[in-house]
N, C-alpha and C positions, 0 to 999 in steps of 0.2 A: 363223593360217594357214587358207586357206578348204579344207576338206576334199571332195577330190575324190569322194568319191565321193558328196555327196549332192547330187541335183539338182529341184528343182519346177517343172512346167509348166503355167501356167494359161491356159488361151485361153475366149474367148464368140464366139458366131457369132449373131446379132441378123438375121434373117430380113426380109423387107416386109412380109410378113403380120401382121408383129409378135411372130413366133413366137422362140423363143431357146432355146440349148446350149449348153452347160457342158461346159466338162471342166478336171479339178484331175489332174495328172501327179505322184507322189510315189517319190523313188527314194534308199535308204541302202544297205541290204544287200539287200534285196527290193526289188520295186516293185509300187505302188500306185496304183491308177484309180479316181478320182469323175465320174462323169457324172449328169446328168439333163437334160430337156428340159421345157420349158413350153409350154403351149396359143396361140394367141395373142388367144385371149379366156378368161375365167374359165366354168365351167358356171353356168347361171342357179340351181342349185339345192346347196348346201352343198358351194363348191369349195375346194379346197386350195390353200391359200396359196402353196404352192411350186410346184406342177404346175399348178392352175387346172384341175382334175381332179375330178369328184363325190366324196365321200366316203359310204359309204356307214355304216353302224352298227358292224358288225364292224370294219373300217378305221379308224377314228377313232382316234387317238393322244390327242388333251387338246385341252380348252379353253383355249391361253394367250391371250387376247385376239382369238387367230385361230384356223382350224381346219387340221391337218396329217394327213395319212395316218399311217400306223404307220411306214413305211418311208421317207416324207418327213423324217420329225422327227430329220434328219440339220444336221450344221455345214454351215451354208450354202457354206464354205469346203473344205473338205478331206472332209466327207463323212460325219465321224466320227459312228456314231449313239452317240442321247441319249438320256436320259429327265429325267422332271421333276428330278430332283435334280442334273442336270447339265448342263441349258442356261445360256447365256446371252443378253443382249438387250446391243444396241449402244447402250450410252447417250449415247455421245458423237455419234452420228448424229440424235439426238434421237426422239419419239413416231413419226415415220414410220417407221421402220425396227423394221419388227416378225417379223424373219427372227431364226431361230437360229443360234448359236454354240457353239464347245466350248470351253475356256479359254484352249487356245493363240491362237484366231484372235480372241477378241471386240474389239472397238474397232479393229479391223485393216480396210483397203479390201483389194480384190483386188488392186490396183497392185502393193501391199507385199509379197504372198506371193512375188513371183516372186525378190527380194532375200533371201528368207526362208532364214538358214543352218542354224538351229537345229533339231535334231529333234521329232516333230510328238507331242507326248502323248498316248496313246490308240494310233496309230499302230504307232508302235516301241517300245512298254511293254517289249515282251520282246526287243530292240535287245541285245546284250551284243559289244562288242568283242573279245572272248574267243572268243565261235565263229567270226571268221574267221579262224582258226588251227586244225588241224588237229590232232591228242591229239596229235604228234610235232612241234608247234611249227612246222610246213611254211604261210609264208601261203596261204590259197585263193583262187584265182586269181575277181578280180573278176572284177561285171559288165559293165562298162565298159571294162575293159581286153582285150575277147576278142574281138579282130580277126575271127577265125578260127572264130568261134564256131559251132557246127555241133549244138543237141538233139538228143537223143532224143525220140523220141515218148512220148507218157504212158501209161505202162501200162495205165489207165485209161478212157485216153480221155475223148469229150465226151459231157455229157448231151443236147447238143443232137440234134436229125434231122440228116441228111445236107444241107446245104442252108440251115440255121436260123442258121447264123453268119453273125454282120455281119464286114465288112471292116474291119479295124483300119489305122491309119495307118499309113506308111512309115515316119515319123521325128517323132519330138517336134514339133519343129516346124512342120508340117504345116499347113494352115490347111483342110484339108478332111475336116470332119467329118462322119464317119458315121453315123447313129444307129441302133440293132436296128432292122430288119425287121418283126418282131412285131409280131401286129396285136395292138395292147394297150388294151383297151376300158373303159369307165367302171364296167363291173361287177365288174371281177377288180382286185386291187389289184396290177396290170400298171399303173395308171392313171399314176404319177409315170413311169415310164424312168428308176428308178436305176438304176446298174448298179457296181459296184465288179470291175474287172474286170482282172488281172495286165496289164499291156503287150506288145505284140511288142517281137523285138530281128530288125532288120534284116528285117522283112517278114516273120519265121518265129515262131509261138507257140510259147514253152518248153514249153510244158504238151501242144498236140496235134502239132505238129510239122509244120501245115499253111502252108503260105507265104499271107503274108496274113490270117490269119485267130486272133482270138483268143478264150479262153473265158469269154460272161461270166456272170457272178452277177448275175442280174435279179430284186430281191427282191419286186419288185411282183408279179410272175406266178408267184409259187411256183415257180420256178427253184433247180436246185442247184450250185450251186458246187462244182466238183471240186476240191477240194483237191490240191494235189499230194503224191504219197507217195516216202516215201527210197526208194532203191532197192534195198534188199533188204528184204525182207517175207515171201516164204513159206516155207516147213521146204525147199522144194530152194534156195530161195537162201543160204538159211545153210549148208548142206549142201556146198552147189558152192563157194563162198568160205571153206571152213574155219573159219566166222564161232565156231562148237560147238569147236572145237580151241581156239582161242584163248580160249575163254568159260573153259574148264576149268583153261586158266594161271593164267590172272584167278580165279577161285574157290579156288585153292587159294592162293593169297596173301594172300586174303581171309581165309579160314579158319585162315591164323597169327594175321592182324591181330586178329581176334576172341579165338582162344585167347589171346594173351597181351593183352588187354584183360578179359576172364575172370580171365587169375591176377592183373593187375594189382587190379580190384573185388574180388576175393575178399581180397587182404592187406589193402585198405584197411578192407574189413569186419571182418578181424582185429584192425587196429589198433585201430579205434573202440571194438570188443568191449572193447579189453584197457581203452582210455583212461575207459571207464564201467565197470570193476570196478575201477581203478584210484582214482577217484574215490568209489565204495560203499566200499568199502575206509576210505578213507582220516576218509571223515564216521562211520562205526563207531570206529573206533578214536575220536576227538573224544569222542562218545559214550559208550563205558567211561568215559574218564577223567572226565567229567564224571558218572559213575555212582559212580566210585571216589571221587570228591572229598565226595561227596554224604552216604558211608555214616556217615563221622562225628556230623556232624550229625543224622542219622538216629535216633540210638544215642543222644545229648543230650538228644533231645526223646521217649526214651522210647515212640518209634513205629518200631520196626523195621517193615522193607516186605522181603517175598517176594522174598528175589534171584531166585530161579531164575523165578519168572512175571514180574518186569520185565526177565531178559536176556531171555524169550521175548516180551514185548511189542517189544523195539526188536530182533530178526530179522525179526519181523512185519512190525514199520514199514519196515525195511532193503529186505525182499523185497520188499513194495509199491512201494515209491520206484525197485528196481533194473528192474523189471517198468514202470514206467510211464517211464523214461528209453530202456529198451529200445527200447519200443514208437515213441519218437521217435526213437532212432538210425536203428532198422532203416526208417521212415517216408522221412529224410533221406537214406539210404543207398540206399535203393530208389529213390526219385527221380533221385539223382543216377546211377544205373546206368542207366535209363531214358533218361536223357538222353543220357548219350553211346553209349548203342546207339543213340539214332536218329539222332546227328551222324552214325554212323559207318554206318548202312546209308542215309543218304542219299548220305554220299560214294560208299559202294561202289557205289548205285543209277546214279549219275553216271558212275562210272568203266566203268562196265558197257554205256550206252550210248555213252559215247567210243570204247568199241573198236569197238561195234558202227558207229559214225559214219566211224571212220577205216575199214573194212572198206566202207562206203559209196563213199568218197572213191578208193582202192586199184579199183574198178571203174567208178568216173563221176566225174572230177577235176575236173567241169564243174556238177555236180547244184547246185542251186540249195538242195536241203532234205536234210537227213542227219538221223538218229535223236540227234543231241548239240541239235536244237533243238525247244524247248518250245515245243506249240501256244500260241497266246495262251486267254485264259479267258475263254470266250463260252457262250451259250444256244448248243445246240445245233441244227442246223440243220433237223434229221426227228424229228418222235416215234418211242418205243420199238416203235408198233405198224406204222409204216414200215418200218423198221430190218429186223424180222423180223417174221411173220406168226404165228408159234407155235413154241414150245420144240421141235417134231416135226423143223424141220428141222436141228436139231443132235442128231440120236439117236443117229447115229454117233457124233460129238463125245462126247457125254453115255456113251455104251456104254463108250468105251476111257476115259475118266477113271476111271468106276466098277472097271473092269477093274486099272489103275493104281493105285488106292487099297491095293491087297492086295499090292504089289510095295513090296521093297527095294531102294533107291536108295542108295547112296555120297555121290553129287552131285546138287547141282543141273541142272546144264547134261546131266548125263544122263537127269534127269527131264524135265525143258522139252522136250529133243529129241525124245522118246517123247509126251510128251503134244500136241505140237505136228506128229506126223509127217504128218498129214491135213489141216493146216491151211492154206488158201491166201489167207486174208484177217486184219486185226488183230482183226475182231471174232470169227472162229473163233478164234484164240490165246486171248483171253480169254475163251471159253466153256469152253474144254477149261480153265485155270488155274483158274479160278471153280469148275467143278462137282469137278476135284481137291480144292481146299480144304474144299469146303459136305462133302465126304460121308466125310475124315478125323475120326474121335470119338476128340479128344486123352483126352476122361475114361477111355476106355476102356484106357489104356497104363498097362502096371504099372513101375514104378523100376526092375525087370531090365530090361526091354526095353528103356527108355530109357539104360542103361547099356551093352548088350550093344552093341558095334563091326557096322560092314557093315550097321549096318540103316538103313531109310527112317528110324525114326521118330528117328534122330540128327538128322536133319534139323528134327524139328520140337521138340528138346528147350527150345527158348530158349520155345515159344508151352506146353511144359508146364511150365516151371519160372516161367512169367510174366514173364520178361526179355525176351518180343517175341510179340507180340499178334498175330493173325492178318490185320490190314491189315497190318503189317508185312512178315509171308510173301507176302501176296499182291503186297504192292509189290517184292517181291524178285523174284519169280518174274517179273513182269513183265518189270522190266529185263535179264532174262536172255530175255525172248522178244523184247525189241525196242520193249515198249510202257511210254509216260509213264503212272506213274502216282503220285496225292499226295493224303497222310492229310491229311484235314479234320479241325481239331478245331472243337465246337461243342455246342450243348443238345440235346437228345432226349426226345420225350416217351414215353419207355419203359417197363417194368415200374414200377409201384406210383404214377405220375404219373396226378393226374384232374384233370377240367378246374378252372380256375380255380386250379390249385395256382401259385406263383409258380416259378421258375426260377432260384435262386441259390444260390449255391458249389459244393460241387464235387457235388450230389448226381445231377445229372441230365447230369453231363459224358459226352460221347460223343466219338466217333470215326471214321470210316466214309472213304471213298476215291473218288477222280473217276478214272477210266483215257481215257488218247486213243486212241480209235479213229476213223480218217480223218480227223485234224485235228477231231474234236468230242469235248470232255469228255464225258463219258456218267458216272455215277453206281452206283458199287458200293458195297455190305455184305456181305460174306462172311461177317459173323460174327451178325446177323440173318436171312440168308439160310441159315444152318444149322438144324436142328429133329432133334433128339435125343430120337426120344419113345419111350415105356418102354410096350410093347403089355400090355393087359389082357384081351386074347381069345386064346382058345387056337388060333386060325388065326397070330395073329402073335407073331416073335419075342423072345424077353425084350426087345431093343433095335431097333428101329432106324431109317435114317435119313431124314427128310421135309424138304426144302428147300424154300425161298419163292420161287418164282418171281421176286415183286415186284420183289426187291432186286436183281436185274441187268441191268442200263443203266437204272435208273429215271427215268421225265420228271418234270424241276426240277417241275414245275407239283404232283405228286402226291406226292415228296420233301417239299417243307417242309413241309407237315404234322406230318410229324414232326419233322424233324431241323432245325435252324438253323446256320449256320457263321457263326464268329466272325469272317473276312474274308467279306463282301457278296458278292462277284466271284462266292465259289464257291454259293453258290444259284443258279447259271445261268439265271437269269431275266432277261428284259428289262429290266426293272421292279423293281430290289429290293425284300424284301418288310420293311417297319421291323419291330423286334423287340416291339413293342408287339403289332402287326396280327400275328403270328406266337404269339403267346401269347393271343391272342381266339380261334383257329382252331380248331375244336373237336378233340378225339381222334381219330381216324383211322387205323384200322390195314391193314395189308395184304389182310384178306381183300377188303376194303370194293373193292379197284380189279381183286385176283385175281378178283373175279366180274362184274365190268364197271360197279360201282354209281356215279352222280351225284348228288350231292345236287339237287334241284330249285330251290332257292334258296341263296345264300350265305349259311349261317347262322355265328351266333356260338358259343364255348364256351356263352355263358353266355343262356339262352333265357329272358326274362321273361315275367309275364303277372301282369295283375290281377284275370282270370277264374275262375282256377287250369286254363285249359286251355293247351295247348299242342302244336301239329302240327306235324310231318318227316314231309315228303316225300321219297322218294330213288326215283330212276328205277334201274328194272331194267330189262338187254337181254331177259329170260326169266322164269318163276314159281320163286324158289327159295326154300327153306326159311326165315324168320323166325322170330326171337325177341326179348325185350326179357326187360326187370328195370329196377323203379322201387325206388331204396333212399333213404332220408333221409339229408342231409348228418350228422346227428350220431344216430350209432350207436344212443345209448341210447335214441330213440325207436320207439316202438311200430311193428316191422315187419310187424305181421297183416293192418292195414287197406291193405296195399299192392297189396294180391290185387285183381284184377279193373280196375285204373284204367287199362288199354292198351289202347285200341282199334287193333288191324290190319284196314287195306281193301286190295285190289288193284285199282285203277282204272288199265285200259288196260295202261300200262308202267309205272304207278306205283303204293309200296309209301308205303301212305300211315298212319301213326301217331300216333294222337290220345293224348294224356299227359292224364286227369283227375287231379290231384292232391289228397288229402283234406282238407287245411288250407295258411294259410299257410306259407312256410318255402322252408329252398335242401333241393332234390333232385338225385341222379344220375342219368342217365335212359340206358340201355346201348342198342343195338339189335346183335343177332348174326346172320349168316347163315350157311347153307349152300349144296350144291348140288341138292338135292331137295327139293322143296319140304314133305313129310311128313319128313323127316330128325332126326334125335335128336339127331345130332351138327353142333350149329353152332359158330362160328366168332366172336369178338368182333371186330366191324366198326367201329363209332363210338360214342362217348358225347359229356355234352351236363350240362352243370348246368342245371338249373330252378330259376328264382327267383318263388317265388311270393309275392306282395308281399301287404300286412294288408289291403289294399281289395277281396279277394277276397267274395263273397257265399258263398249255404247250398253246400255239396259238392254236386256231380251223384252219383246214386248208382252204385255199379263196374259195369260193361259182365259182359257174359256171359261164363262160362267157357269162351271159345270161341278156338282159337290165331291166326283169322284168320277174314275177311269176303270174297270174291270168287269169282275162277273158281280151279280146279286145271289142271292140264296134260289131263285126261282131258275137258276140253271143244275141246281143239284136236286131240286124238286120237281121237276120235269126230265131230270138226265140228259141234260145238253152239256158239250164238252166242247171247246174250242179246241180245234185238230191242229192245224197250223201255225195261229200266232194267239201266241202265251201269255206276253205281254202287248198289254192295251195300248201302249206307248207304242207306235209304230213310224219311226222317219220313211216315207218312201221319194225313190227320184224316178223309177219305172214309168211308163205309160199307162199301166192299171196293176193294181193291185186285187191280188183271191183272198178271202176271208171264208173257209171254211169251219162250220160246227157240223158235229156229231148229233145225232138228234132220231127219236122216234119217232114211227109215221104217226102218230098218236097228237103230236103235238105243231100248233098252229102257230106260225111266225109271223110277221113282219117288220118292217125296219122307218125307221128317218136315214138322214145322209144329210146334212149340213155342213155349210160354211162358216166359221167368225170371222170376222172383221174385225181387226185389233184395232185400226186407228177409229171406226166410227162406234164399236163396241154394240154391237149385232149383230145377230144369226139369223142366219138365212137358211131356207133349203134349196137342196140342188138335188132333187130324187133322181134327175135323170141320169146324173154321173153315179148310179149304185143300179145294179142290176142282179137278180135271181138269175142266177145261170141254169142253176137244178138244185131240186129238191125230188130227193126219194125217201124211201121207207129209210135210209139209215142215215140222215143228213141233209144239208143244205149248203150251195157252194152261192156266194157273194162276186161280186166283180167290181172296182171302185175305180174312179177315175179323178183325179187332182187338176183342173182344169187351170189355176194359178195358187201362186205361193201363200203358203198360211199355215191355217190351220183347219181341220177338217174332224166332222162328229159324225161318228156313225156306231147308233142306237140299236140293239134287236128289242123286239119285244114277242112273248112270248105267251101261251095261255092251251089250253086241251080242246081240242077238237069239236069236240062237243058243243062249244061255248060261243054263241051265235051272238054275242054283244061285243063288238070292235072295241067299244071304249074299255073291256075290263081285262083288255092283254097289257102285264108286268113289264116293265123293262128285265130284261135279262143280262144283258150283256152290252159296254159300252168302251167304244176304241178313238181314242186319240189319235189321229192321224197327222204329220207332218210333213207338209211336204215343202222341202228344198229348191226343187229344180224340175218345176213342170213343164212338159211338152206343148209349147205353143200352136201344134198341131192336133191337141186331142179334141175328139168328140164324144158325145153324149152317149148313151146306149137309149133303147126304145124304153116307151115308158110300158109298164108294167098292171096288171088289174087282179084285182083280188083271185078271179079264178085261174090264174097262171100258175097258182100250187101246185107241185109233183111235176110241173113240165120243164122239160129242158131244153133252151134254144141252142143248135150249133150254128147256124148261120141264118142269116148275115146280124152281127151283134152290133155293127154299129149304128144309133138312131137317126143320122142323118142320110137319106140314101138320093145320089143325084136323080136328078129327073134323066128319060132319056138312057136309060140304063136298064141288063140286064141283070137280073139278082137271082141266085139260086136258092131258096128258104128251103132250110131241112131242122126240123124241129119233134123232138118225140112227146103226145099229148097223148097220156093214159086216160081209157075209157073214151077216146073219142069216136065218135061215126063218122063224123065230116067236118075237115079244117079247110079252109079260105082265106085267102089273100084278098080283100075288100080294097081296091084302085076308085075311087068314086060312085057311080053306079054298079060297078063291073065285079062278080064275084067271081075270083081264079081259084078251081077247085084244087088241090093238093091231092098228090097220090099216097096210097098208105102203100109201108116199103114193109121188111121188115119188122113183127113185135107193134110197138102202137109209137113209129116213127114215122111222118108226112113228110115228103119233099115235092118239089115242083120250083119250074123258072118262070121268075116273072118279069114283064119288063114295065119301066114307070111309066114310061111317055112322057109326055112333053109341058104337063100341066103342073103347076106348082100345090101341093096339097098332101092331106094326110093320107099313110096307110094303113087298115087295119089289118089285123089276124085275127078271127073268130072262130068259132068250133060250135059243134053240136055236138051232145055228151047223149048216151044210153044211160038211163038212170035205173037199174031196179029192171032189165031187160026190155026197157022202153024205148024207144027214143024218143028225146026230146022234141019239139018243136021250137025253142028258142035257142037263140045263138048267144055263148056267152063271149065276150070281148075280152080276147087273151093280151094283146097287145097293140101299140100304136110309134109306127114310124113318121118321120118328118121328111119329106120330099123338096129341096134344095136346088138349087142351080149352079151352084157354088161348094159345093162339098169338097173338100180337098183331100179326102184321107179315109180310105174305106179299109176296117179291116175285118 
């Protein structure tokens, strides 16, 4: 018998221009619209096989012999998107036909669809004959049969402007189509004009209630589809429908069904009890008499044996045996009470939204969606950072859960209703549910309390006696607020898992939960999302409580890292990820995404190299705190020489980690952050195996005891910029090296310049090889000198002008230096004295100056009255040239000793009477190299 109510419309409208549109009409219990349109010529440059539309990089769905947009790579037929594991190709159409299929249509022309009785797979997956019956067996009144049919407008509304809707057709059969308005351009992946989009009935859209005009879902243009929502939804609609009155019947029938499913498990555990001492019992007695049989012979062979220590050896044996049978009764016993708790809170979950459906029904007998129908199981359509912008705008929410945690509850449905009084959306319900559950500490309930009648925590006795686990509470709590939600079982790479560990039986089994809100599975853990930490500072208290943001609504893309489900569907990805490619993925934990971090590349667990080096890059939005730890894969290896093989750089937005490792061999390799960049207390973010294969060469020797290489946050809080060199990492083979910063005259510098020594493992300084060239109002220029092979630290520190305490200048800025190939002939530069600020020396810069020689010093010292060349007693006055520039010739003589350079400063139109000391040369015999 042909079932009326299901009907398919397929029409094409084939243009002169050549141009052509599609449309596929699908109708069972809902209905369903494919459209698209084609170009009437292809783009000269990577067009899309289905639109004839450019594809641009990001857009690109797959190379199947042709190229598809993301949102093309739909059944050519009905519309249904695919992905690689789920297309087909028309073989019976032969090699020209190189369009996609889904399995219902493949080998099928278009003619045939329109004959087509059968429901469409993919489609009506979640199709059940059962929901168009009403919880009290009342048919619900079809589509098709509603003469009279008269919507409501959507409470909702349209995403669209005022204006941006296309005109939908009058009637199925129509032959005039209309296609979006929207100007839909080759750069936005608007390019195809899909659109999947509900039907009008009689001119009027179910969803906005506009005559003529329907809503659609344009997934090219990053459009959103409004889902349609049941009709009761916020705490006053449940409130006004006595939706709470009736939840309260319903729960307390529940709560027999349980109790006597309680005494029933409890007797059955009795029995077992009795039937396994019934059985210990029964192999004892066996036992004696096989002891008693024994004694004869015993006694014959003139070897009496110790009665009383062989009946204590077979108690011994007895107890062991009764102890390890136990341990498998109560294993079986506990499983099997597991199970039918969760047959039976899914029935009740079920029954829970039936009433809430039929209280739908009781106020819109016409609604197309009621809370008794299951979103289907798709990617979600917004990221989490869409969704909401920060946890701030639920602080209300967040305030009265916390509030509510310290409150005793009878019921359910009296809790829901209090946690839910402020709520006017599904994703507020589930925030308020969420931060209730994260911030109850079951460890912290004593057996009275949990005994003692009228309290909340009766409520939570099943999650502390371990008969119902907190996805469990949280799936309950749900369907008492009106929201789908369903425990995932599946792997996790949780406590005590590192990479490359394999993933089999029960060790790394998990749990975790998908909730619907607005027709989009969204991704919860409540029970990861809780954090129980035991304070060890005397500001905080013995206990308490710190939840993970991460874990609520989390996007599929940042989820499988860790977690995998054992049905594909529920990874909510486009694109299932295979379980192989899921177990290559490295470690990955919450902090890694609570502080905005990307990896730079898509790396593996497991990181090779035949160098023994190895770099992670991971992009930060900010400078925050870092850490690592390099440990060998097998313990008993020598952990000392692991010290110093991490180099940290910050280039730009990037936290960049070089891995030296000392020999061949597998390593773990951790990286932690925080959110301060000097912080003590980090966070373990990702880890990473290293494989370092035999073909590696000598070791590099360990990097400096240094915790990182870059800028700190006090260069963007002062506005210093490093002009020149970007990266801290610097090889140099030159004779001196420039390091210039950017900088206002506002702010007060100074620096270190050190050496390490890798074989004796410390640091020295060498201030004399770093010199201040100039500093003016817009900068400061560096001069560095590598006097031997190594490696070399140079420090700025920085602080405001103003600020006359030396010790309380920041490091600012820190450069790795390496040098290669030093010049056996360099020398030192002069040493340098705090009031050399703003002055700039052009000659003579080298610190070593021969005795017996003439030297030209020309040097420019702002605000000065009088510069000096100081030769022992002897002051050589300097002429002022040009601007506040000194030059003059001096010559050393014949004495071995220091030179200074001092000045007099005008302070305030004064002049000083003291000389401050700008600088100090070393006077030589032997100098070989003046430059």
């Amino acid at each position: 018998m042909e079932d009326p109510e299901l009907d398919i419309q397929v029409e094409e409208i084939r243009g002169d221009d050549g141009s052509y549109k599609y449309s596929f009409i699908y109708e069972r219990a809902t209905m369903y619209e494919f459209k698209y349109e084609r170009k009437p010529q292809p783009d000269p440059v990577d067009p899309c096989y289905r639109c004839y539309r450019r594809i641009w990089d990001k857009e690109q769905m797959a190379n199947v012999g042709v190229l598809y947009h993301k949102a093309c790579f739909r059944c050519r037929i009905c519309g249904l998107p695919l992905t690689m594991q789920t297309f087909y190709r028309n073989d019976a159409n032969g090699s020209q036909d190189r369009e996609v299929y889904c399995k219902t249509h493949v080998g099928k022309n278009i003619h045939q669809i329109q004959q087509e009785r059968a429901p469409i797979a993919g489609i009506e997956d979640n199709y059940n004959p059962a929901l168009d019956q009403t919880p009290t067996g009342r048919p619900r009144p079809a589509i098709g049969a509603a003469p009279n049919f008269s919507p409501k407008s959507s409470p909702r509304g349209s995403p669209y402007p005022q204006g941006s809707l296309r005109e939908a057709p009058n009637h199925l059969g129509s032959a005039q189509f209309t296609p979006s308005k929207q100007n839909l351009h080759d750069t936005s992946m608007g390019s195809s004009i899909v659109s999947v989009t509900p039907r009008t009935l009689n001119g009027t859209s179910w969803l906005t209630g506009t005559p003529g005009s329907a809503l659609e879902y344009t997934l090219m243009t990053g459009g959103s589809y409004s889902r349609p929502r049941p009709v009761l939804q916020s705490y006053e609609d449940f409130e006004r429908y006595a939706v709470f009155d009736s939840q309260w019947t319903l729960e307390s029938r529940h709560h027999e069904e349980e109790e006597r499913l309680q005494r029933f498990l409890s007797e059955e555990r009795e029995k077992e009890m009795r039937r396994l001492d019934t059985s210990i019992d029964s192999e004892k007695e066996r036992a004696a008499a096989d002891l008693l049989a024994s004694m004869d012979q015993m006694s014959l062979q003139q070897n009496p044996r110790n009665l009383v220590a062989e009946r204590e050896r077979i108690e011994d044996h007895f107890r062991r045996t009764r102890d390890e049978k136990l341990r498998g009764v109560m294993d079986k016993v506990a499983a099997e009470e597991k199970a039918r708790a969760s047959r039976m809170l899914d029935r009740h979950c079920h029954e829970m939204l039936l009433l809430i459906a039929e209280k739908d029904r009781e106020v819109d007998g016409n609604a197309l969606y009621d809370h008794s129908m299951r979103p289907a199981v798709l990617p979600p359509e917004t990221k989490k950072a869409k969704l909401y912008k920060s946890p701030i705008i639920f602080q209300n929410i967040d305030k009265r859960a916390l509030e509510l945690a310290n409150r005793d509850y009878n019921t359910l449905t009296d809790l829901v209703r209090d946690l839910t009084r402020d709520c006017q959306t599904e994703l507020e319900k589930c925030r308020a549910l969420f931060r209730w559950i994260i911030s109850k500490d079951i460890g912290k309930t004593s057996a009275r309390d949990i005994a003692r009648p009228n309290a909340s925590l009766t409520l939570l006795k099943g999650v502390k006696s371990g008969r119902e686990t907190y996805h469990q509470l949280f799936k309950k709590l749900c369907s008492f607020a009106g929201l789908h939600c369903e425990i995932i079982l599946g792997y996790s790479k949780g406590a005590g898992y590192k990479p490359g560990m394999n993933l089999t039986g029960n060790t790394f089994r998990n749990s975790w939960t998908a909730v619907a809100i607005d027709g989009n599975w969204r991704l919860v853990n409540v029970t990861w999302a809780a954090r129980h930490v035991t304070g060890t500072k005397e500001e905080l208290p013995e206990m308490y409580t710190k939840y993970d943001e991460f874990y609520f609504l989390t996007d599929p893309e940042d989820y499988i890292y860790q977690h995998y489900p054992d049905e594909a569907a529920w990874q909510l990805l486009e694109i299932p990820l295979p379980f192989s490619e899921f177990m290559n993925l490295p470690v990955v934990k919450s902090p890694f995404f609570n502080y905005g971090l990307r990896f730079y590349s898509n790396y593996g667990a497991t990181l090779t190299t035949d160098t023994g080096m190895v770099e992670v890059r991971v992009i930060a939005p900010k400078i925050l705190g870092f850490g690592s730890l390099l440990e060998p894969y097998d313990k008993a290896n020598n952990t000392s020489n692991m010290e110093g093989r991490t180099l940290l750089r910050y280039v730009r937005n990037e936290a960049i980690f070089t891995v030296n490792v000392p020999r061949p061999g597998l390593y773990y390799f951790s990286i932690y952050t925080g959110d301060y960049w000097n912080s003590d207390c980090l966070e373990s973010a990702c880890s990473f195996m290293i494989n370092c294969t035999q073909n590696m060469g000598a070791a590099a020797p360990p990097y400096p005891p240094v915790p990182f290489f870059g800028p700190t946050p006090i260069m963007e809080k002062f506005g210093i910029l490093a002009e020149n060199q970007i990266d801290p990492l610097i090889v140099s083979n030159s004779d001196y090296l420039d390091i210039v910063f950017k900088m206002g005259k506002d702010v007060k510098v100074t620096h270190t310049f050190q050496y390490y020594d890798a074989e004796e493992g410390t640091v020295n300084d060498i201030d004399r090889y770093v010199f201040l060239k100039a500093r003016n109002d817009v900068g400061a220029t560096y001069m560095l000198r590598c006097p031997r092979e190594g490696f070399y630290i140079f420090s700025l520190y920085a602080s405001q002008a103003e600020c006359v305490d030396t010790q309380s200048l920041d490091c600012a800025y820190r450069y790795l230096i390496i040098c290669q190939e030093p010049n056996p002939a360099v020398v030192a530069f002069p040493r340098t004295y705090h009031r050399w600020q703003r002055c700039t020396l052009h000659e003579p810069v080298s610190g070593d100056l021969m005795t017996n020689k003439r030297y030209t010093f020309r040097l420019d010292v702002p605000q000065a009255s009088e510069v000096f060349v100081v030769l022992g007693d002897m002051y050589h006055h300097l002429k002022r040239k040009l601007g506040f520039t000194w030059e003059g010739i001096i010559s050393t003589g014949g004495s071995v000793a220091k030179l200074k350079v001092v000045a007099r400063f005008s302070i305030t139109g004064k002049e000083c009477s003291i000389f401050a000391h700008l600088l100090d040369y070393e006077l030589v015999e032997d100098a070989e190299t003046e430059i």
